[in-house]
N, C-alpha and C positions, 0 to 999 in steps of 0.2 A: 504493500500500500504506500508505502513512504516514497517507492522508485515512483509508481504514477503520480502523486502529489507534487514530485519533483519536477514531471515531465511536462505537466498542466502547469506549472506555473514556471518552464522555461517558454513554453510555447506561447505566442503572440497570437489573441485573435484579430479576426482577419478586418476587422472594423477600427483598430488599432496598430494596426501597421502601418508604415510611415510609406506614403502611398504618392509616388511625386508625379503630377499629371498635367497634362500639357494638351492645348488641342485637344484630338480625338484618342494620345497615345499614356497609357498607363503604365507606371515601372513601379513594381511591388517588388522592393530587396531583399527583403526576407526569405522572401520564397524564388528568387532569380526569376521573375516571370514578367512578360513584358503583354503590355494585348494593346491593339487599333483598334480602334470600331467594338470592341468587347472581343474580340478574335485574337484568341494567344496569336504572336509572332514567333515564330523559331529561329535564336539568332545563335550564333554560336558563343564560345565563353567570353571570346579579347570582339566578339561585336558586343556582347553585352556590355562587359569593363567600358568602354568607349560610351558608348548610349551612359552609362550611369555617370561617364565622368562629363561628359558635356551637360547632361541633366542637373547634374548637383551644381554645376558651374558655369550659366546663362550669360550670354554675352560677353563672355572671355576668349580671348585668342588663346590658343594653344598652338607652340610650333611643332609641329611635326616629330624635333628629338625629346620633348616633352611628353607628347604622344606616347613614340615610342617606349620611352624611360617606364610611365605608366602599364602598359599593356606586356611589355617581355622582358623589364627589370634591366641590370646591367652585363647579363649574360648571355645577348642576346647578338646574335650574327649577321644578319641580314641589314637589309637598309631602310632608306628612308622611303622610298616609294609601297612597303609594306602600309604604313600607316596611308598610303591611298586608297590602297588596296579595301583596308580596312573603310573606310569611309564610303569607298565606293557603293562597298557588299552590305552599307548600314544604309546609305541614302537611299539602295534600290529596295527596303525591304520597309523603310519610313515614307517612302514616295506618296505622295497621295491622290487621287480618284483621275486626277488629268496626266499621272504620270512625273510629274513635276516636284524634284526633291528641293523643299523649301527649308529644313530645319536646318541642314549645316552646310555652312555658306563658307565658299574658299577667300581667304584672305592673302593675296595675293604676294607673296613673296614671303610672308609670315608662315601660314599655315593654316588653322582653322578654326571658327566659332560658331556654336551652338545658337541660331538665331530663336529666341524663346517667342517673337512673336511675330512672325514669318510676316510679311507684305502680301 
């Protein structure tokens, strides 16, 4: 009895979860789960990191090896065009109804910000 007592009250209900919402797109971090429209999106882990780090951080430039540093730490071998990659595979999966990826806008020579309320 003591272990479920213990479990019930690590566990976070779901009306209580720190729930960061935007537009039409919901990120529940508790639970790594992201939904559009009410419709889970399936993103992978470093699209999610990304998605939660622009999310927690609205209208911030992020260059690119900041990016990086975030997503695959200092052990990490590849380059800088990875975190396009990453962006690419996140804009096409936050695009919205016309096609048109509105949340994360390229800043040109810099790198990229999370526009929180898209034109």
């Amino acid at each position: 009895m003591a272990r479920v007592r213990a479990t019930l009250r690590r566990t976070v209900p779901a009306d209580q979860q720190n729930v960061i919402t935007f537009n039409n797109i919901e990120i529940f971090p508790a639970a790594r789960q992201v939904k559009k429209n009410g419709r889970s999106i399936k993103l992978s882990p470093r699209e999610y990191e990304l998605l939660l780090l622009f999310a927690q951080n609205p209208n911030r430039v992020f260059s690119r090896d900041e990016i990086l540093d975030h997503l695959c730490g200092q052990n990490f071998f590849g380059g800088r065009k990875t975190v396009d990659i990453y962006v690419s595979r996140l804009r096409a999966r936050l695009a919205d109804e016309s096609g048109k990826p509105r949340l994360i806008k390229t800043v040109r020579g810099t790198g990229y910000i999370f526009n929180f309320d898209p034109e």
